[in-house]
C-alpha positions as CSV (number, residue, x, y, z in Angstrom):
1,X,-132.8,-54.5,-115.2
2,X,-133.0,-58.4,-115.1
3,X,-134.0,-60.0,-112.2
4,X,-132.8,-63.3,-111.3
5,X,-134.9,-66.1,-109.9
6,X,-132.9,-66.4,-106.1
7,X,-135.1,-68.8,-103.8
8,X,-135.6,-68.3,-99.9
9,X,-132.5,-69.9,-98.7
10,X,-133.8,-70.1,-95.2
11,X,-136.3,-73.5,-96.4
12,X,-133.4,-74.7,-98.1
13,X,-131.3,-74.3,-95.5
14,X,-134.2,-76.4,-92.5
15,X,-132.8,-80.1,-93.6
16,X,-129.0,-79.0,-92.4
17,X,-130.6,-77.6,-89.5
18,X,-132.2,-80.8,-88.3
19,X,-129.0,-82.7,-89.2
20,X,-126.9,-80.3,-87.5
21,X,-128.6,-80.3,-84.5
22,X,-129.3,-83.5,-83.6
23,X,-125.4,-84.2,-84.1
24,X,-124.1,-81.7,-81.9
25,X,-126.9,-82.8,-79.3
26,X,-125.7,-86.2,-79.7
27,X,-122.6,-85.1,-79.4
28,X,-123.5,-82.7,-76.3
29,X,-125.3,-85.9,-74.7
30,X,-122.2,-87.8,-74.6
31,X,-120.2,-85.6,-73.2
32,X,-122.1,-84.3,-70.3
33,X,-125.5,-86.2,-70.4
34,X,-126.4,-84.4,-67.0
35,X,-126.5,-81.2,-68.8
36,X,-128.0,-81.5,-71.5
37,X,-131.9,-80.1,-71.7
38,X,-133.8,-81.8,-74.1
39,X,-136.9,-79.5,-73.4
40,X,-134.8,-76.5,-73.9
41,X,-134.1,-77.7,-77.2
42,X,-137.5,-78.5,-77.9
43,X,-138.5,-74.8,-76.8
44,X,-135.5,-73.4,-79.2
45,X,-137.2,-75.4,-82.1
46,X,-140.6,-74.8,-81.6
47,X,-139.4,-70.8,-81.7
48,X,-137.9,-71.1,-84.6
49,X,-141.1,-73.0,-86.1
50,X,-143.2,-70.6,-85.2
51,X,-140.9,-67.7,-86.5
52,X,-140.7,-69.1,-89.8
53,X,-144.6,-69.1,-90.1
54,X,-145.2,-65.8,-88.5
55,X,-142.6,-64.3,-90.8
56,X,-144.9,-65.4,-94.1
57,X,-146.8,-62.5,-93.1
58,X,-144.2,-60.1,-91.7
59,X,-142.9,-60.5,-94.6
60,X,-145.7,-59.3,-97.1
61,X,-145.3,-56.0,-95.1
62,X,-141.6,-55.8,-95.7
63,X,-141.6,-56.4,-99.2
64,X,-144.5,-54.1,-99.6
65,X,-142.6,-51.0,-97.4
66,X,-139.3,-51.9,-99.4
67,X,-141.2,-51.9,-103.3
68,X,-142.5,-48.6,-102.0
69,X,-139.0,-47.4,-101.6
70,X,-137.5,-49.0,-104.1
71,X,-140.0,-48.0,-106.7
72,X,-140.7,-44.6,-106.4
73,X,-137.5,-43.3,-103.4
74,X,-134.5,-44.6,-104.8
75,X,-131.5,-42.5,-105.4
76,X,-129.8,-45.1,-108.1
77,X,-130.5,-48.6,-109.4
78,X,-127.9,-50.7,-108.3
79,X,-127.7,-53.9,-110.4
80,X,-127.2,-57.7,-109.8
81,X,-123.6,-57.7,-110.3
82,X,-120.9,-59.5,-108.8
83,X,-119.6,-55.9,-106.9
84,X,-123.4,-55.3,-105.7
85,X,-123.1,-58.3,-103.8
86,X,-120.1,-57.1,-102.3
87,X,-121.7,-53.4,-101.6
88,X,-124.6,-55.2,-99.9
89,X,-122.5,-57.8,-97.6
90,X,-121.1,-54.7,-96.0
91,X,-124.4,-52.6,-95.9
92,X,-126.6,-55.3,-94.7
93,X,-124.0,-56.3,-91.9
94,X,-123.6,-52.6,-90.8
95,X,-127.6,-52.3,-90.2
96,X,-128.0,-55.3,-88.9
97,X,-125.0,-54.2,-86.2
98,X,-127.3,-51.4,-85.5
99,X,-130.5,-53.1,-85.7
100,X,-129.0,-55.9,-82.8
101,X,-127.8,-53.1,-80.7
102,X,-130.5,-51.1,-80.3
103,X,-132.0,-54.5,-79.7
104,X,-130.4,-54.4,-76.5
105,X,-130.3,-50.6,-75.6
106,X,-134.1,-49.7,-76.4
107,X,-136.6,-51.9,-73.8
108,X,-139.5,-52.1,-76.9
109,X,-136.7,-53.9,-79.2
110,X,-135.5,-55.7,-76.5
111,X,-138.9,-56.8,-75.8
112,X,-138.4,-59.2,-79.2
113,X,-135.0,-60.3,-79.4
114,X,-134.7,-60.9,-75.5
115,X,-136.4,-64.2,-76.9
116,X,-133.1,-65.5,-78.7
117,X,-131.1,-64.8,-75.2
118,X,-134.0,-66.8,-72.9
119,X,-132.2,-70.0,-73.1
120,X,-129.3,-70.8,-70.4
121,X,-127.8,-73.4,-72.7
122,X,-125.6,-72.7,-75.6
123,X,-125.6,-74.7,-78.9
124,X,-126.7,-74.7,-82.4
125,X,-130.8,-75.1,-81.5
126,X,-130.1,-71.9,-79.7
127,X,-129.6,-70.2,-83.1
128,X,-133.1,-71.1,-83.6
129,X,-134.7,-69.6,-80.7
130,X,-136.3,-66.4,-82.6
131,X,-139.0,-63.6,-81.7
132,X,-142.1,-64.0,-83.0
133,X,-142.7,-60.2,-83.3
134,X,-139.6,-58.6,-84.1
135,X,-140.1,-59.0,-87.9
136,X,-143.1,-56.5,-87.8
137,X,-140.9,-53.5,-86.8
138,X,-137.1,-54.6,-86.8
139,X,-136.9,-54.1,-90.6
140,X,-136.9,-49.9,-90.2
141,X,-133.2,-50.5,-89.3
142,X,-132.5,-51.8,-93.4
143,X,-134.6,-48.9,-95.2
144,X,-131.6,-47.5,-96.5
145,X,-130.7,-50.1,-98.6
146,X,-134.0,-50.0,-101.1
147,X,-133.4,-46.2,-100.7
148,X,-129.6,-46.3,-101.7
149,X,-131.0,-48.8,-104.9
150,X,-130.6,-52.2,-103.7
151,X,-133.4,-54.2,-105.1
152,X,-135.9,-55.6,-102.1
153,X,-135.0,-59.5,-104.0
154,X,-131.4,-58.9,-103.2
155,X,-131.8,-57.6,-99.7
156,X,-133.6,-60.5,-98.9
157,X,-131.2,-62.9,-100.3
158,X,-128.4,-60.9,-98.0
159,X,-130.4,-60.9,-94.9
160,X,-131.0,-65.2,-95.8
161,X,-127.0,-65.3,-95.9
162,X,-126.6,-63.1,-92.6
163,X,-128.9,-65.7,-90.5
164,X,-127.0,-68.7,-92.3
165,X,-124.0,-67.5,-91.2
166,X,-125.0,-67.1,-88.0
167,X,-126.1,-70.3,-87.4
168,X,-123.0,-71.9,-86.8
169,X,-121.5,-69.5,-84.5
170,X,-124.2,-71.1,-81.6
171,X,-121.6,-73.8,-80.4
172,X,-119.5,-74.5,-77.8
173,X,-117.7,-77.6,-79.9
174,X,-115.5,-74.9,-81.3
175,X,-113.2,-72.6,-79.0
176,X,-111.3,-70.6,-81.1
177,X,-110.8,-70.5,-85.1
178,X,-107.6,-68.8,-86.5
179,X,-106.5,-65.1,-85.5
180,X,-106.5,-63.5,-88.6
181,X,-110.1,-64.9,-88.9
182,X,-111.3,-64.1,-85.3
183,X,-109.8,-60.6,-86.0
184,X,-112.2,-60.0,-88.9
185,X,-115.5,-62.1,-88.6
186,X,-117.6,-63.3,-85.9
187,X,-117.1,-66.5,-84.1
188,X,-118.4,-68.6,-81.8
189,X,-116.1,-67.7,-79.4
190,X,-117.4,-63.5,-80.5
191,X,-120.4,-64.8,-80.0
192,X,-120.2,-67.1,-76.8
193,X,-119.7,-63.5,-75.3
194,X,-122.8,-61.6,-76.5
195,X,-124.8,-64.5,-75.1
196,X,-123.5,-64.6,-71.8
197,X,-125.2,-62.7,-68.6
198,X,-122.0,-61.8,-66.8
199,X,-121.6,-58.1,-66.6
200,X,-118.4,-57.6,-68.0
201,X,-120.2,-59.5,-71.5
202,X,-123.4,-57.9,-71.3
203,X,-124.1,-56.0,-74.4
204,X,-121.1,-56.5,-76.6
205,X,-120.3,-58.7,-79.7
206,X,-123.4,-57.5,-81.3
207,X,-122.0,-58.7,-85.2
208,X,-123.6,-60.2,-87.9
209,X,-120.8,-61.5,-89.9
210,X,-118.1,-59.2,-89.7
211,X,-116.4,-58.3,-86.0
212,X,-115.4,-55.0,-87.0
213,X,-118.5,-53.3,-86.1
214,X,-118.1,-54.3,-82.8
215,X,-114.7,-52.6,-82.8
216,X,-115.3,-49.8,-84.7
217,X,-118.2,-48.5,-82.0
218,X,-116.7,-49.3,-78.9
219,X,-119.2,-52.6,-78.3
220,X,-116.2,-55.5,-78.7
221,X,-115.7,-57.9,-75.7
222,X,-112.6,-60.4,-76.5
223,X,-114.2,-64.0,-74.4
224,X,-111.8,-64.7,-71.3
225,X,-110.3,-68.1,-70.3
226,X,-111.1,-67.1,-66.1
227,X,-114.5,-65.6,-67.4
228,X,-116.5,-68.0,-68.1
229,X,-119.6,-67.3,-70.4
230,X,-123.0,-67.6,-68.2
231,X,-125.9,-67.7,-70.5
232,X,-129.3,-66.7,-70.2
233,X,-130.4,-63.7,-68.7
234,X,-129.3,-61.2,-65.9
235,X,-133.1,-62.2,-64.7
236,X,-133.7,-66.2,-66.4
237,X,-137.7,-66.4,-66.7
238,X,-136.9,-70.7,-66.6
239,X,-139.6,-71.3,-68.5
240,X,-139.7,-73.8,-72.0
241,X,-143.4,-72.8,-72.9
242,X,-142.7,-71.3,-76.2
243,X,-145.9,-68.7,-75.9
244,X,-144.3,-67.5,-72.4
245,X,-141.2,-67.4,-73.8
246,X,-142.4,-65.3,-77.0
247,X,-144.6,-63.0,-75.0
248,X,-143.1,-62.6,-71.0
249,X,-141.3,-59.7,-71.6
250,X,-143.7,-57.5,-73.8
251,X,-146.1,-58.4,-70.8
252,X,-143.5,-57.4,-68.3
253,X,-142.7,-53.8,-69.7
254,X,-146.2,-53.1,-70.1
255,X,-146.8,-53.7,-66.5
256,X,-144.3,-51.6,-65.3
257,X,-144.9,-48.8,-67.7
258,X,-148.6,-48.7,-66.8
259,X,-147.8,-49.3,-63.2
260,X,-145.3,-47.0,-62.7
261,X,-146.5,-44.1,-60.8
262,X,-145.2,-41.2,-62.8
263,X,-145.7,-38.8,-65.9
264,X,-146.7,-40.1,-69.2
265,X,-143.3,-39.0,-70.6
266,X,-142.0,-41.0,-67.8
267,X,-144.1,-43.9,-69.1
268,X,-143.4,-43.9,-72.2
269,X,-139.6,-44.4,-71.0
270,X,-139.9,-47.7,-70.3
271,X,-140.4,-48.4,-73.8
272,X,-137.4,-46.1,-75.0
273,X,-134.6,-46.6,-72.0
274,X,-132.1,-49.6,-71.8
275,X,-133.4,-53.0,-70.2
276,X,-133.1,-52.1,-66.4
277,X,-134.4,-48.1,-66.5
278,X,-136.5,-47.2,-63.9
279,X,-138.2,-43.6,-63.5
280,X,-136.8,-43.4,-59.6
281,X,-133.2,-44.0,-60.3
282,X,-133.2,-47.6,-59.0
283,X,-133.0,-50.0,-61.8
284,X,-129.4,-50.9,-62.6
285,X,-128.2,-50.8,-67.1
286,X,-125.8,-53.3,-68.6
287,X,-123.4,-50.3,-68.2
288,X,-123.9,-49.8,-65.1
289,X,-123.4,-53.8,-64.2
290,X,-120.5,-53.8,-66.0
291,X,-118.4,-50.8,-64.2
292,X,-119.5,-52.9,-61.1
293,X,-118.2,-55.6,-61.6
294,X,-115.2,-54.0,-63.3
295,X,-114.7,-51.9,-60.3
296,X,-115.0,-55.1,-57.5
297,X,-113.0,-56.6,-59.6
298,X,-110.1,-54.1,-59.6
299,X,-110.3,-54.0,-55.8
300,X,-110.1,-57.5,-55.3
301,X,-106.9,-57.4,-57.3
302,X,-105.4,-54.9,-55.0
303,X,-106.1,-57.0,-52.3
């Protein structure tokens, strides 16, 4: 099979980035100059920076996990055809559905991608804002696709096209795009939702590109004119030192799992159970912050 010579889109991609952000912050700054954080965009950058270079080595053991299955695992050769590309828009979109919800329902995952929900503001430098570990262990969640046949050079090319999408869903300068499209893709206005810290968003909207995950599995949250999105955390850590911002939570669930006065398997917990899981019963889920707020909410309605 011939191989085609596809570059990293992702360096290609870093002059539209600047542009694009310093417009929209421009843009941001004359609107509402009182709100708009400088630092936090600075922090946001500097993430993604340091993403980019931690990823030249992630990525050597990605590509050397995926050969490995490729080469000697696969169950066909799928080749670089125009319908492959199509197979793999779908495939790669469906793990990385999975992959970004387990991101938020497993405390060790969560550990890394908490990183791209630390900021309270919301615009296109918050696309930026990514782990600096997650690329050493997140990749598990696509080791189906060399296994199916898809060749490692394609997946990567897919997974370039997923972020790029994404980019430009990190905006508030668009409210809604047209109904057949919000019905199908992911949007900022999807996507304003899985960033915000109010209970009744917590958790959903988890799509790459295409919404229908998120509808598919129960995980879909529509955003809500009297709702409007919070961002940041349930818990903000209000910090913009990027190594505090990288590392806070990995140091925080090792401190509690080590702390925690209770059984090994107990321990180990902390690592496995939701964001919020404690081993006495008193930390509050997502879930269970949502059916609180949905359940005030109903009463408050009755009065």
């Amino acid at each position: 099979m011939q191989v085609p010579n596809i570059p990293n889109l992702i360096y290609y991609a870093i002059p539209f980035f600047v542009v694009t952000v310093i417009f929209e912050g421009i843009v941001l700054f004359k609107k509402q100059p009182q709100s708009y954080q400088f630092k936090d965009t600075l922090a946001s950058i500097t993430m993604g920076i340091g993403n980019v270079l931690i990823n030249l080595l992630s990525k050597l053991l990605i590509v050397f996990v995926f050969a490995i299955i490729y080469e000697n695992y696969r169950i066909s050769t799928i080749p670089f055809v125009w319908w492959s590309w199509l197979l793999i828009l779908f495939a790669d979109d469906f793990c990385y559905y999975w992959a970004h919800r387990i991101g938020h329902e497993s405390r060790f995952f969560w550990a890394s991608h908490i990183v791209h929900h630390s900021s309270q503001k919301y615009n296109l430098s918050t696309a930026l804002r990514q782990t600096w570990t997650g690329g050493f262990f997140t990749f598990v969640f696509y080791l189906i696709l060399p296994f199916l046949g898809f060749h490692p050079l394609m997946i990567f090319t897919q997974m370039s096209i997923s972020l790029l999408y994404q980019y430009w869903i990190h905006t508030e300068l668009i409210d809604k795009m047209p109904r057949w499209f919000e019905s199908v893709f992911n949007t900022p206005s999807h996507h304003r939702v899985h960033h915000g810290s109010n209970p009744l968003y917590l958790d959903r909207n988890h799509a790459g590109i295409f919404i229908i995950w998120d509808k598919l599995f129960g995980t879909f949250q529509p955003e809500l004119k009297n709702e409007k999105v919070i961002y940041g955390l349930t818990s903000n850590i209000d910090t913009f030192n990027p190594i505090k911002i990288a590392f806070n939570e990995w140091n925080s669930v090792f401190k509690d799992a080590f702390s925690a006065k209770t059984s090994f398997i107990n321990k180990l917990k902390y690592f496995i159970k939701p964001p919020g899981w404690k081993h006495d019963g008193s930390g509050k889920l997502s879930n269970d912050l949502r059916k609180d707020w949905l359940s005030s909410s109903s009463r408050n309605k009755i009065n």
